[in-house]
C-alpha positions as CSV (number, residue, x, y, z in Angstrom):
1,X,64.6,-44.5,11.6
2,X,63.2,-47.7,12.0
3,X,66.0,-49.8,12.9
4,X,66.9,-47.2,15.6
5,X,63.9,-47.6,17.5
6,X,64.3,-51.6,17.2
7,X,67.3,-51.2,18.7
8,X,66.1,-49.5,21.5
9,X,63.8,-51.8,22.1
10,X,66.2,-54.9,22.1
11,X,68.2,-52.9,24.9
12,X,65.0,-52.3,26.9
13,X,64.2,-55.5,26.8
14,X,67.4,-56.9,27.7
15,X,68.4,-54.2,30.2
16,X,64.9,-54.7,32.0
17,X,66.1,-57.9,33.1
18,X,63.5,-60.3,31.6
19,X,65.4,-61.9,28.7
20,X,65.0,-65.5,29.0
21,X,67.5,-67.7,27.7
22,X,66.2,-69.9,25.0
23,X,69.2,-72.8,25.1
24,X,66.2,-75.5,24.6
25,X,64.3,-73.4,21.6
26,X,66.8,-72.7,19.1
27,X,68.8,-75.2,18.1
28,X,70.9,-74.7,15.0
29,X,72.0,-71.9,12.8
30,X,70.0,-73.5,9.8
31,X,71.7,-71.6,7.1
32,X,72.8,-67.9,6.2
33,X,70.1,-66.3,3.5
34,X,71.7,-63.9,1.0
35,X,69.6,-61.2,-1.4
36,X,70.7,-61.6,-4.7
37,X,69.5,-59.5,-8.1
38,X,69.8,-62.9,-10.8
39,X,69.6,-66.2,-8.7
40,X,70.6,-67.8,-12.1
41,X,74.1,-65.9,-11.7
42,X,74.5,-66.7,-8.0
43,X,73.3,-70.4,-8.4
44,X,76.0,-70.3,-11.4
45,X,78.7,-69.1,-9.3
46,X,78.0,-71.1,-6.0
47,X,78.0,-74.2,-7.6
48,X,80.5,-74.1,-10.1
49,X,83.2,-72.3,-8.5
50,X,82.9,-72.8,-4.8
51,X,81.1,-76.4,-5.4
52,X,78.0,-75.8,-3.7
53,X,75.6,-78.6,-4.2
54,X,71.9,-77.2,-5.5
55,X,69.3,-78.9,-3.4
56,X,66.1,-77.2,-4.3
57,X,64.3,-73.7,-5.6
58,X,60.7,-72.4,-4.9
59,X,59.0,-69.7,-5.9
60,X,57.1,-67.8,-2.7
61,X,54.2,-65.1,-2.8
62,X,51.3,-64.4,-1.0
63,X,49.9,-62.9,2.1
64,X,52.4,-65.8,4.1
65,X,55.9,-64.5,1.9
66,X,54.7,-60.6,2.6
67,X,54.8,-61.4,6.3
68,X,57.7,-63.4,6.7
69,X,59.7,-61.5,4.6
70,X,57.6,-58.1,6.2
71,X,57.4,-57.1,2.6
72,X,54.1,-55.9,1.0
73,X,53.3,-57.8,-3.0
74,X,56.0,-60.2,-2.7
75,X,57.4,-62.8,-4.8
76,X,60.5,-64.7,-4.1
77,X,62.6,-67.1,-6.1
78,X,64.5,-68.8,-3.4
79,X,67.2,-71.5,-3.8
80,X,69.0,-73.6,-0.9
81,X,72.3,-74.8,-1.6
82,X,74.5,-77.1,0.7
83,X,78.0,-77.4,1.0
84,X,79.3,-80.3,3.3
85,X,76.6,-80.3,6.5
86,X,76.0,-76.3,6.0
87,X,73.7,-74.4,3.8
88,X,72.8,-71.0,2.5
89,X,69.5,-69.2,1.1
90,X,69.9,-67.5,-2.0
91,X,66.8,-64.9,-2.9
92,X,65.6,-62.7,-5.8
93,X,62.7,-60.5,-5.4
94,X,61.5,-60.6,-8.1
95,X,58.8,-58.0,-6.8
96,X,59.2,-55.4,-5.6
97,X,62.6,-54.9,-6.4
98,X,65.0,-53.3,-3.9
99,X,67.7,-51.1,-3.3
100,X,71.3,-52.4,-4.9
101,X,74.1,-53.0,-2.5
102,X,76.7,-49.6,-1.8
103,X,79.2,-49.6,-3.8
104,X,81.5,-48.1,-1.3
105,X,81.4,-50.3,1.9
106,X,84.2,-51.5,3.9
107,X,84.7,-54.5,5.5
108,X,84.1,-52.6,9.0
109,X,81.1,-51.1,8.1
110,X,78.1,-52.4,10.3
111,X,76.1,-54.0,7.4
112,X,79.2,-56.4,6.9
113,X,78.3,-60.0,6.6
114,X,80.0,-63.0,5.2
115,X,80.4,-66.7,5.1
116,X,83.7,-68.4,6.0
117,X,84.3,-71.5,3.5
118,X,87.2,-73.4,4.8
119,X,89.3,-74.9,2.2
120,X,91.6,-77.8,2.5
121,X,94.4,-76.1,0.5
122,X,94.4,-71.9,0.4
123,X,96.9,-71.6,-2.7
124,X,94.6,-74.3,-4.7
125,X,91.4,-72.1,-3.6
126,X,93.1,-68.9,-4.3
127,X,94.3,-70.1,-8.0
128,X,90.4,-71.6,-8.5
129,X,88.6,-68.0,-7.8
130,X,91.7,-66.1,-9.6
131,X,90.8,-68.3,-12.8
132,X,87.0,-67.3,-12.1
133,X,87.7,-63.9,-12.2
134,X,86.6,-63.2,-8.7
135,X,86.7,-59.3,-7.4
136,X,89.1,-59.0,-4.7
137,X,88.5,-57.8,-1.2
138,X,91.7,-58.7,0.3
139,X,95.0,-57.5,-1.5
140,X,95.8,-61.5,-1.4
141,X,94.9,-64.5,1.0
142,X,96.9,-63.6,4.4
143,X,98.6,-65.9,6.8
144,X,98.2,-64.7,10.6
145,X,101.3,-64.4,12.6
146,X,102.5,-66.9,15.3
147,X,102.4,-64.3,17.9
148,X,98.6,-64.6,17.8
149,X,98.3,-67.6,20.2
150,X,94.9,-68.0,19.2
151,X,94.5,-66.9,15.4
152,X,98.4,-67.7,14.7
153,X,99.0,-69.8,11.2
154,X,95.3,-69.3,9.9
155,X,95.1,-68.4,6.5
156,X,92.2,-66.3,4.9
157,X,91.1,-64.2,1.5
158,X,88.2,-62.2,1.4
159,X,86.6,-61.9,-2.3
160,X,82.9,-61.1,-3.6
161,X,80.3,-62.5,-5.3
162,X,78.6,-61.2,-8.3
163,X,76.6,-59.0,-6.6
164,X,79.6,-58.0,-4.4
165,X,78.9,-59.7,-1.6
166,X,81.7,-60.5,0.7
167,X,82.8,-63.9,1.5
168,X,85.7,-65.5,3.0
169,X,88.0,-68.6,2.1
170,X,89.5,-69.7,5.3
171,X,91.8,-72.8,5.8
172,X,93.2,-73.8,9.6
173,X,96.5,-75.3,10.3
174,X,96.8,-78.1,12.4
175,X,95.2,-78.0,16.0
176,X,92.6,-75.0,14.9
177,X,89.3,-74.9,14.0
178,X,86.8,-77.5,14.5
179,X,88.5,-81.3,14.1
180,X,85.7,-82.1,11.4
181,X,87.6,-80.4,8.6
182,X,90.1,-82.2,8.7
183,X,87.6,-85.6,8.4
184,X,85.9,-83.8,5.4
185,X,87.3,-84.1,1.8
186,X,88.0,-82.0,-1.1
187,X,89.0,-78.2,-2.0
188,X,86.1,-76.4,-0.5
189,X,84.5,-78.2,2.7
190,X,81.6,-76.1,4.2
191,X,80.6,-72.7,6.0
192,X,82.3,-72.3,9.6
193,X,80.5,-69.3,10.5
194,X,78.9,-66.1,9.6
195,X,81.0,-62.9,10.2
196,X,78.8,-59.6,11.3
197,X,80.7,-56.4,12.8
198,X,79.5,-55.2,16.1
199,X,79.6,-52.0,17.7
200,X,80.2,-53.2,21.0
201,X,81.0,-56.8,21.8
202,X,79.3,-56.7,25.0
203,X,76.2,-55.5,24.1
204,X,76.2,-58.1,20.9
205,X,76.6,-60.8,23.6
206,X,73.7,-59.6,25.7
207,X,71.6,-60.3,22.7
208,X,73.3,-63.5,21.3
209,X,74.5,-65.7,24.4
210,X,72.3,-64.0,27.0
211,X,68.7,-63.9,25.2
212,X,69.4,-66.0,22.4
213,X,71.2,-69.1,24.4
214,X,74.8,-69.1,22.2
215,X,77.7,-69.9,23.7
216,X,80.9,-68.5,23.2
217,X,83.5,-70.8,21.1
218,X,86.4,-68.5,21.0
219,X,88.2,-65.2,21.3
220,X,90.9,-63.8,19.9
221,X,92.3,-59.9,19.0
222,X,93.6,-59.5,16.0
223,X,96.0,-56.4,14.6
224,X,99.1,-56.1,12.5
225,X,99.3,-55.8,8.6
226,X,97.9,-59.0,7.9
227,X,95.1,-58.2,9.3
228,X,94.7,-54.8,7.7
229,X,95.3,-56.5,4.3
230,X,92.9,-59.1,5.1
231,X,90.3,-56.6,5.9
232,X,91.5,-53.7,3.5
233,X,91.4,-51.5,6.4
234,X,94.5,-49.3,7.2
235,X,95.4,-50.7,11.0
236,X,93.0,-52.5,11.4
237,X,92.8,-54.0,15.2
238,X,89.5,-55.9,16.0
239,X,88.0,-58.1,18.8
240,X,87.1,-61.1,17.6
241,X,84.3,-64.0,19.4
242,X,83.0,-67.1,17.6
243,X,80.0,-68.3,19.2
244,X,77.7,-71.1,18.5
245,X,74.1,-73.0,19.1
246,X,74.2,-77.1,19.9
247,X,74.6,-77.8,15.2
248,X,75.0,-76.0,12.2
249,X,78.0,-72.8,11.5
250,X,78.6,-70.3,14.4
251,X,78.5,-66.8,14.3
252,X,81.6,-64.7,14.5
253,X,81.9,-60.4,16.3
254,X,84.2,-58.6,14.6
255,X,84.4,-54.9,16.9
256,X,86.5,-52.8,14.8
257,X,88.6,-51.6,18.0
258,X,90.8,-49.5,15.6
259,X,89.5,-47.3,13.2
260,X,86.4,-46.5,14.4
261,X,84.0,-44.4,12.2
262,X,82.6,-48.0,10.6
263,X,79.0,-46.5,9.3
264,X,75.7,-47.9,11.0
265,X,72.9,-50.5,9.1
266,X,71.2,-48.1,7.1
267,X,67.4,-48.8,7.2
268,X,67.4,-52.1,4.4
269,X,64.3,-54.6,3.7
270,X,64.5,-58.2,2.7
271,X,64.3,-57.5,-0.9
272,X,67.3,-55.0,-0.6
273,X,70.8,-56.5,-1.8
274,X,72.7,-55.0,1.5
275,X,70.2,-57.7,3.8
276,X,71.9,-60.9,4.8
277,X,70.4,-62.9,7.3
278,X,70.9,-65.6,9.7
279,X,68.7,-68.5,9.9
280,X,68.0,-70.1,13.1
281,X,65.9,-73.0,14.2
282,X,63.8,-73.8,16.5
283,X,61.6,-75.8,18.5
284,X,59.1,-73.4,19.6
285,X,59.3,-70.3,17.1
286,X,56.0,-69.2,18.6
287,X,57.2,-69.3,22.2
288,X,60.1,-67.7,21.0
289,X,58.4,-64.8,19.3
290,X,55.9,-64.5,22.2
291,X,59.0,-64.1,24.4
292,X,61.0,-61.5,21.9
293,X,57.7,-59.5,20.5
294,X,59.5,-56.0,21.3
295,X,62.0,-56.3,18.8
296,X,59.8,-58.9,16.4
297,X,59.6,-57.1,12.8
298,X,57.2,-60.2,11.1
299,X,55.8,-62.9,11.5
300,X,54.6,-66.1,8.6
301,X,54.7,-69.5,7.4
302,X,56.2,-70.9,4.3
303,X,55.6,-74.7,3.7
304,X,57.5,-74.5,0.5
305,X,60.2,-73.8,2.3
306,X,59.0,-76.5,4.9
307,X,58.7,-73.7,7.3
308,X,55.4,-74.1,9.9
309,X,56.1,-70.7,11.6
310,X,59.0,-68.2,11.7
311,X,59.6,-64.4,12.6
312,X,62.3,-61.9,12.1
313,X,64.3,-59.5,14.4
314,X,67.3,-57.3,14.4
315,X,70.5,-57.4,16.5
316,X,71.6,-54.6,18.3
317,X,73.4,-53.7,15.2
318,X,70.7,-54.2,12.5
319,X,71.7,-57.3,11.3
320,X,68.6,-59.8,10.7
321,X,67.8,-62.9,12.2
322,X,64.8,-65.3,11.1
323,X,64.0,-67.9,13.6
324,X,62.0,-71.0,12.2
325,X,60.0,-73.7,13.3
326,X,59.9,-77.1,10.8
């Protein structure tokens, strides 16, 4: 119920015409945050099979964690991990524990979240998480026809983690994606972007690039059984838009223009295994929170983390956002 009435918020706000842009606040997507039930498992796995690098852990509590996180008797174990120039979050609540992820999500399902890792070599990649036992999302990694002028050649696998989180392996051919891949060496070279599904493109845009100050990257529309074995979903036919702040991974809309029935964010809290969330930065978070208080869930500091002051939102969709100030 409560992410319903955030919603409407965010498009009251928006639709009332005052949404300022905030180009010169944020500036990065910092990393992606993922809830996780044994952080000694997911540090285990990140770093050993997809070569993560471990760069620190903290443990958080207090009356700071409970309002960052917006959860009451909090404590966090949180680990960063880096991989190339891009990081992620990992975090077990130790207390209170939350719900466990749904066991019977598909990939166009409005919770969806991932990471993109691209890889230098997608048959090497594939044989390193087949020998780690990975659970498969896609039937097999998937090459994009050439008819798609703008997704044509690209190769991509979706598999989970141990908590069955999904997550993508993605390798470019020549004259796609971003030219500092291909400067970067190694099997697995960092996190292009997080992948959330959208309802509605336009609306996600209104929020991101309008309010928020990304700008779009890239568009593309992509059908056809690769796709659909990509995805595991039977014809599937989406609208894809990569957009992006001045550093750090972009963030990817995947609108699930065929089929449509894709359930909504159920109501989820930080502790819960289904929340994934995007960190950004930036260099007024209390400005910024001022300026979004409709749709503003909580509000802290962690300088464990290194974080002065941050807050946390919802998308039109549900998906949350933490914006930071260092």
């Amino acid at each position: 119920m409560r992410n319903h009435k955030v919603r409407r918020l965010v498009f009251a706000f928006l639709l009332a015409g005052s949404a300022p842009a905030f180009a010169a606040s944020l500036t990065s997507v910092d990393a992606v945050a993922i809830s996780v039930s044994d952080l000694d498992r997911a540090v285990d796995f990140y770093t050993k099979v997809l070569t993560f690098q471990k760069l620190s852990e903290v443990d958080l509590a207090g009356a700071d964690a409970e309002k960052l996180f917006g959860v009451f008797g909090v404590r966090a174990r949180i680990a960063r991990l880096r991989l190339g120039d891009e990081s992620i979050e990992l975090r077990q609540f130790l207390a209170p524990e939350g719900q466990p992820l749904p066991t019977d999500y598909r990939s166009n399902d409005r919770w969806f979240q991932h990471i993109a890792i691209i890889v230098s070599d997608m048959d090497q990649a594939y044989a390193v998480l087949r020998k780690n036992r990975v659970r498969h999302a896609s039937s097999s990694p998937q090459r994009l026809p050439d008819w798609n002028k703008n997704a044509g050649g690209i190769k991509a696998f979706y598999f989970k983690d141990p908590d069955g989180h999904p997550v993508e392996v993605l390798q470019f051919p020549a004259g796609k994606g971003d030219p500092k891949w291909r400067a970067r060496h190694g099997l697995f070279l960092g996190i292009d972007h997080t992948a959330i599904v959208v309802r509605s493109t336009d609306e996600s845009l209104r929020f991101y690039r309008d309010a928020l100050g990304f700008k779009v990257k890239g568009e593309s529309e992509n059908y056809g059984d690769e796709q659909a074995r990509l995805n595991n979903v039977e014809g599937a036919h989406l609208r894809i838009t990569t957009l992006g702040l001045p550093s750090g991974p972009g963030v990817e809309f995947l609108e699930y223009l065929a089929p449509l029935g894709g359930r909504a964010y159920p109501p989820a809290k930080a502790n819960d295994l289904i929340y994934t969330e995007t960190v950004l930065t930036s260099n007024d978070a209390l400005a910024d929170a001022a300026a979004l208080k409709p749709v503003q869930i909580s509000t802290g500091a962690a300088a464990d983390l290194g974080i002065k002051t941050g807050f946390q939102l919802r998308d039109p969709d549900g998906h949350a956002i933490e914006v930071i100030e260092r």
